[in-house]
C-alpha positions in Angstrom: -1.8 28.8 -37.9 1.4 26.7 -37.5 2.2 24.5 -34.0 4.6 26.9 -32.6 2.6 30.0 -33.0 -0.8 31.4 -33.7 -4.3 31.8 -32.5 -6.9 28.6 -32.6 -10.5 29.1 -33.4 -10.1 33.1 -33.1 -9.8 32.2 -29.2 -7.0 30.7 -27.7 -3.6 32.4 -27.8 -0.8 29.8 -28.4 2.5 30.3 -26.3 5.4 28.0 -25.4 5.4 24.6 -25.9 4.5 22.4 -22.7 5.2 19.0 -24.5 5.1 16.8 -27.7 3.2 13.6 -27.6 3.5 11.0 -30.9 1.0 13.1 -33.0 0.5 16.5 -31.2 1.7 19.0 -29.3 0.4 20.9 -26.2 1.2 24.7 -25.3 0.2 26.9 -22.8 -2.3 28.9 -24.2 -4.5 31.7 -23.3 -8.0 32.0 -23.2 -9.1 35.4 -24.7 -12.3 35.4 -23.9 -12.2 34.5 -20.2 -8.6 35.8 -19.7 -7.6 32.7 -18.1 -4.4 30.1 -18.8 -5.4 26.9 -20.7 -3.8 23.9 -22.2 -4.5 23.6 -25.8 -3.5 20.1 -27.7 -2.8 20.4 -31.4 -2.3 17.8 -33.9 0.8 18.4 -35.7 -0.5 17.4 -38.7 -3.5 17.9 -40.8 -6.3 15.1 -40.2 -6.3 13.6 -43.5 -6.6 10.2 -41.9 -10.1 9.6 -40.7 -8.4 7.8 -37.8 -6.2 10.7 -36.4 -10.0 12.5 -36.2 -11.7 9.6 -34.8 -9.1 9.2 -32.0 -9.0 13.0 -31.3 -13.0 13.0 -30.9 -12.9 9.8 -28.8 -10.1 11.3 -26.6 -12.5 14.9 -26.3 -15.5 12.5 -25.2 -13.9 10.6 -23.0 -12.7 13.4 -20.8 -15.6 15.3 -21.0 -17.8 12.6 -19.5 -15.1 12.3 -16.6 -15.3 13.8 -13.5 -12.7 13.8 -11.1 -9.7 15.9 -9.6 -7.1 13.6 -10.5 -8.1 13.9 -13.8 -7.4 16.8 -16.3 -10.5 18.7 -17.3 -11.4 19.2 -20.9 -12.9 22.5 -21.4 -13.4 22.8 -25.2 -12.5 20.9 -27.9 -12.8 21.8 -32.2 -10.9 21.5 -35.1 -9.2 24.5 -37.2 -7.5 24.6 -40.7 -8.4 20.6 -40.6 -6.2 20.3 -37.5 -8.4 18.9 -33.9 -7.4 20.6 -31.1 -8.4 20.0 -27.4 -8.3 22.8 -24.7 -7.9 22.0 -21.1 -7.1 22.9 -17.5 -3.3 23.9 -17.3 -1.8 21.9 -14.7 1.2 23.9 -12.9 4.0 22.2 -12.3 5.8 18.7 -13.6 5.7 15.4 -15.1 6.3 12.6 -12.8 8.9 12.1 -15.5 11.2 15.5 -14.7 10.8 14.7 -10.6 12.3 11.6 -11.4 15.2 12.5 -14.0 17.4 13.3 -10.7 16.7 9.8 -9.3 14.4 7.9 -6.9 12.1 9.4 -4.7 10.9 8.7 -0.8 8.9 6.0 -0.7 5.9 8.4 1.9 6.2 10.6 -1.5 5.8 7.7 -4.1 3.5 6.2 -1.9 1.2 9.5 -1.6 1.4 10.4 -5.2 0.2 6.6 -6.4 -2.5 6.7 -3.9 -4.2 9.5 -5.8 -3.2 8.4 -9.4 -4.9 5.0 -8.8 -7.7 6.5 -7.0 -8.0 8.9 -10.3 -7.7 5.2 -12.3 -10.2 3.4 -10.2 -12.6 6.5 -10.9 -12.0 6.5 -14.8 -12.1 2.0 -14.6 -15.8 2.7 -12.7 -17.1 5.0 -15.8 -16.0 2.0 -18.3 -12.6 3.3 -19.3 -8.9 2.4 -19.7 -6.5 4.8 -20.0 -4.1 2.4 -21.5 -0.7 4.4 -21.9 0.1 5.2 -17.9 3.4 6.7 -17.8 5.4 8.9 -15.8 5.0 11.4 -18.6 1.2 11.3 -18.4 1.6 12.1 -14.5 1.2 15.9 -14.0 2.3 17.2 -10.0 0.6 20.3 -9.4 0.8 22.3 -6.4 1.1 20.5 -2.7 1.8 17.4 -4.7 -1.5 16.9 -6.5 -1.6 14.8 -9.0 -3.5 14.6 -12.2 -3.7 11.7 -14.9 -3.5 13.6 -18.6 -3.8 12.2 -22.2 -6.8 9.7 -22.7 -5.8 10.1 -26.7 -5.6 6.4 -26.9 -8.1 5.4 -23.8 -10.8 3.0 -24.8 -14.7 2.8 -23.8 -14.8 -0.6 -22.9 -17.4 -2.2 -24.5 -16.8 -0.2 -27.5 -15.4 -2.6 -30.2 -14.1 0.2 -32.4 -10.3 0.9 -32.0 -8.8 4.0 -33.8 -5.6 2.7 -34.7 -3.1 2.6 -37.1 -0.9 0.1 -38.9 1.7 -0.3 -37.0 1.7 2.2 -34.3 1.9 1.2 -30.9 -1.0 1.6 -28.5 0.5 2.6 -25.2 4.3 3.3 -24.5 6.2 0.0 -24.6 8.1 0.4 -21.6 5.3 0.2 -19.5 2.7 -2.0 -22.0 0.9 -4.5 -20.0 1.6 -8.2 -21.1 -1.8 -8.7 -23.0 -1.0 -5.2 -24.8 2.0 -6.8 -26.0 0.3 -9.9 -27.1 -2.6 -8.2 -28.6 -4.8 -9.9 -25.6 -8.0 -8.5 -24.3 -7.2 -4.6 -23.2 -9.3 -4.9 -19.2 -9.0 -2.3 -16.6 -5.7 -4.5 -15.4 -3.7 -3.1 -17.6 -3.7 0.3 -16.0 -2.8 -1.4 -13.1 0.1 -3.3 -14.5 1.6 0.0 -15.9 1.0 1.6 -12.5 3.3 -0.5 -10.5 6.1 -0.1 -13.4 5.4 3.7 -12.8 5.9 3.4 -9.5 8.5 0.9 -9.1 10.4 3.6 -11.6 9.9 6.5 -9.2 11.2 4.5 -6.2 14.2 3.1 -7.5 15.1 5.6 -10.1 15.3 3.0 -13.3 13.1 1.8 -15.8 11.9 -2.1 -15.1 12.3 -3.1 -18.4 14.8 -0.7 -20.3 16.1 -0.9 -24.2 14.8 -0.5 -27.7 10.8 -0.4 -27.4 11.0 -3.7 -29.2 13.4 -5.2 -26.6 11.4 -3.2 -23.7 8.0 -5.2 -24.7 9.2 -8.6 -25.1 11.3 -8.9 -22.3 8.1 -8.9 -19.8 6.8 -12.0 -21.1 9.8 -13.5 -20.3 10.1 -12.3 -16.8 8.7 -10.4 -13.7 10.5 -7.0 -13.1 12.9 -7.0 -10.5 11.3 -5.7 -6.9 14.5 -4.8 -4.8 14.4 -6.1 -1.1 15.5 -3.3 0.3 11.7 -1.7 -0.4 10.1 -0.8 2.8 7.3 -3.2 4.3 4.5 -3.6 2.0 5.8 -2.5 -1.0 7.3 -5.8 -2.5 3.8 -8.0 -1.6 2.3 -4.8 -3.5 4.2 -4.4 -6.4 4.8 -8.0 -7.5 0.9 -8.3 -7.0 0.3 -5.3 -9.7 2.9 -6.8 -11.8 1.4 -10.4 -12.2 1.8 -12.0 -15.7 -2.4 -13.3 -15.0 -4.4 -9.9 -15.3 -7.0 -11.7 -13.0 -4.1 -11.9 -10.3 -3.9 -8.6 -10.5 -5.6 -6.3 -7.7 -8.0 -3.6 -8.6 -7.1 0.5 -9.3 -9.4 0.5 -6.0 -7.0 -1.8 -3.9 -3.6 -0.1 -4.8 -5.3 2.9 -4.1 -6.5 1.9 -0.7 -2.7 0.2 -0.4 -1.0 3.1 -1.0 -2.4 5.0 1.0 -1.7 2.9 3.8 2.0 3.1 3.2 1.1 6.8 2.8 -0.1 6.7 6.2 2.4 4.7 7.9 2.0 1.3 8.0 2.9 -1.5 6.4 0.2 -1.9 4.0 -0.5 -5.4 3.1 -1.1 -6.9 5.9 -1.6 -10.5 6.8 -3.4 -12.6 9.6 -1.4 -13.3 12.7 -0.2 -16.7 13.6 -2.8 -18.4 15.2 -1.9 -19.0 18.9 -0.7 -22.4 20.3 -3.6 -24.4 22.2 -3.2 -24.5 25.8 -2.3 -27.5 27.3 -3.5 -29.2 30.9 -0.6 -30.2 32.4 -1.0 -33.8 34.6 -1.8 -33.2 38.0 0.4 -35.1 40.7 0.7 -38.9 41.2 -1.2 -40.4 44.1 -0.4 -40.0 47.4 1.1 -43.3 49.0 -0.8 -43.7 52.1 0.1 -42.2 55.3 1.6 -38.9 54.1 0.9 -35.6 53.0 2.1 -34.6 49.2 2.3 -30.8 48.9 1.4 -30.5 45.1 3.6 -28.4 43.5 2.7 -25.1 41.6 2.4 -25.1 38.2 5.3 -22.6 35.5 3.5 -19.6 34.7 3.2 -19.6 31.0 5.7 -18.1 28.6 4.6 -14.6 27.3 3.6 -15.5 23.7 5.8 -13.2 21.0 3.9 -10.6 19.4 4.6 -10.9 15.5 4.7 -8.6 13.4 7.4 -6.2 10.9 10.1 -4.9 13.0 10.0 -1.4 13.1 11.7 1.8 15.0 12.4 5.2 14.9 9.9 8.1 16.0 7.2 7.7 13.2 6.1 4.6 14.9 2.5 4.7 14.8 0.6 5.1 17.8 -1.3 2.5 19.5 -5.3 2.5 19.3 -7.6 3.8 22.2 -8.5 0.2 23.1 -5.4 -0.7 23.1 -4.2 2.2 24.7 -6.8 1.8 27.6 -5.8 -2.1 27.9 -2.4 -1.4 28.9 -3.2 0.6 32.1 -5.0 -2.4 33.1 -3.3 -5.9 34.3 -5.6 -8.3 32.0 -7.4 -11.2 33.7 -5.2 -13.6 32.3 -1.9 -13.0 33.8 -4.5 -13.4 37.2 -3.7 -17.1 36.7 0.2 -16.4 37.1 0.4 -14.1 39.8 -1.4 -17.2 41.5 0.9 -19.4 41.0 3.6 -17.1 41.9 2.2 -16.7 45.9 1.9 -20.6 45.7 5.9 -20.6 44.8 6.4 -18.3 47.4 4.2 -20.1 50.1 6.5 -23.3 49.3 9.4 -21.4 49.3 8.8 -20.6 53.2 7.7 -23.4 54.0 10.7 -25.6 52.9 12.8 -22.9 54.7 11.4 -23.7 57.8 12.2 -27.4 57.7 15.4 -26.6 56.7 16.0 -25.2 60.2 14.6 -27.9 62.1 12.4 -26.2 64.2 9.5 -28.1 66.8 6.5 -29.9 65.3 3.9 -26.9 66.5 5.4 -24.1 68.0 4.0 -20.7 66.1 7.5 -19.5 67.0 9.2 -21.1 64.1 7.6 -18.7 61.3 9.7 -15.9 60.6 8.0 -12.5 62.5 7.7 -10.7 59.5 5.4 -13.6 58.0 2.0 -11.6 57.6 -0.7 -11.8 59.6 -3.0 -13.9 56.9 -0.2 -16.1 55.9 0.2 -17.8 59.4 -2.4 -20.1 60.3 -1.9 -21.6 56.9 1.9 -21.9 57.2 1.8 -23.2 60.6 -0.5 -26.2 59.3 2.0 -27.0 56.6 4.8 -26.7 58.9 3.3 -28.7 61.5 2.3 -31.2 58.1 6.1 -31.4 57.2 7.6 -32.1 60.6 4.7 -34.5 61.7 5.5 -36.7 58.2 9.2 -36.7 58.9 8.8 -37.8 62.5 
């Protein structure tokens, strides 16, 4: 049996070539016995290395103790003519890698697809686990845009102090190596979630954060931050510089993107933050005392400024739309802005009443008020006109 062609363990079929990861390659396959499609991962070479057999057993473990639909399914797993293979679920479709050779994608899109590949992470982080090499390559898009994480060939149990290594070769991909990987730190579910916002900083703006030689591509994040453009929708810079802290304890959890993302997904903004708090409300002084012998009308107090709603600016028709409560508020003039229409019939009851001294009128004849003053409004005017004209006497 050679890669390219063949028949493996008298079952599965080989046929094209699907991909070809640093030790192995995976083909379509089929299954003869069930007459179904399969993936089947073959190592290229024979395992003379008790590593390269270590690391293909670990890999087959790992996924068969995982249970999740953003995760590929391992349905068998053996070895043949001294070379381990792995058979799993085919995944129609493409890498996150091909949808983004033609450029950037919608933010609703990247924001959808992350949502389910750090849901698939925070399930795999949960069961003890790190994938450790997330990479648009490992990111298969199925059908209706569902994602699946593939290749947990160099995941590791955590816990598990045995690493199946070898001199010299790279664990992870060193575009998208978490800082500690790079440094040969302490390998923590944060490291997923460092390579995830690369991943999707990558599919929203359509270049590699830290591109060169893989050399050049690993040490220049620990000397900077990758660049998060400012024209990234609400929510998406406070998320991804938070994913790509140099501290893997700043970092936020596979569970929090997850949840993040699928806020954007939804709509909003995301990250959100607490309002400002409002400004107290003042007493304003009442008027000075009288002097003796006349009559002070004390003037109304300014209704109170409407206090600015903050929040991200937004428009166009996907505006969200408002909750029920608040919905059901609006139809409704709040008690509040009771206060204010007060002092607004006060205004206008002074308003009247300087008008009529203005014209001079007599001291106590009901004739002075206007005759469209109403009904309620004239004993009390009267008395202040009557007030006005007897002080000025």
């Amino acid at each position: 049996m050679t890669s390219e062609t063949g028949v493996v363990a008298d079952r599965y079929e080989l046929g094209e070539l699907l991909g070809r990861g640093g030790m192995a390659d995976v083909h379509r396959a089929t299954d003869r016995v069930l007459q179904r499609p399969v993936a089947v991962k073959v190592l290229r070479e024979t395992a003379d290395e008790e590593s390269d057999r270590l690391r293909f057993t670990a890999e087959a473990r790992t996924l068969a103790r995982l249970s999740h639909p953003g995760l590929v399914m391992v349905l068998d797993a053996g070895t043949t003519a001294e070379r381990p293979y792995l058979v799993m679920e085919l995944v129609e479709g493409q890498t996150l890698a091909q949808c983004c050779s033609g450029g950037s994608l919608p933010p609703d899109r990247v924001a959808a697809l992350g949502a389910q590949l750090a849901d698939a992470l925070a399930y795999a982080h949960g069961q003890g686990v790190v994938h450790r090499d997330v990479k648009p390559g490992n990111v298969l898009i199925g059908r209706a845009d569902r994602v699946k994480l593939a290749d947990f060939g160099i995941a590791r149990l955590l816990g598990d102090a045995v690493r199946h290594t070898r001199t010299g070769h790279a664990i992870g991909t060193a575009a998208y190596l978490a800082p500690e990987q790079v440094q040969g730190g302490e390998i923590t579910p944060a490291v997923d979630v460092y390579s995830l916002g690369l991943v999707l900083l990558e599919a929203l703006t359509g270049e590699r954060s830290f591109p060169g030689t893989p050399t050049e591509s690993a040490l220049a994040r620990l000397q900077r931050a990758p660049e998060v453009p400012a024209w990234l929708p609400p929510g998406w810079r406070e998320l991804l510089q938070a994913t790509s802290a140099l501290d893997p304890a700043a970092r936020p959890t596979a569970r929090q993107v997850a949840d993040e993302l699928a806020a954007l997904a939804a709509g909003s903004t995301g990250t959100r933050t607490a309002p400002a708090p409002a400004d107290p409300t003042r007493v304003l002084p009442g008027p000075p005392p009288a002097p003796p012998g006349r009559t002070v009308l004390a003037a109304p107090r300014p209704a109170a400024a409407p206090t600015a709603t903050t929040g991200p600016a937004h428009s166009g028709p996907d505006r969200a739309p408002l909750p029920a409560r608040a919905r059901a508020a609006a139809g409704r003039v709040p008690r509040h802005l009771w206060g204010v229409l007060g002092a607004v019939a006060a205004i206008l009851v002074v308003l009247v009443v300087v008008a009529l001294a203005a014209t001079g009128g007599s001291s106590s004849g009901r004739d002075d008020l206007p005759s469209n003053t109403p009904a309620r409004l004239r004993q009390p005017l009267q008395d202040l006109h009557d007030a006005v004209h007897g002080g000025a006497s």
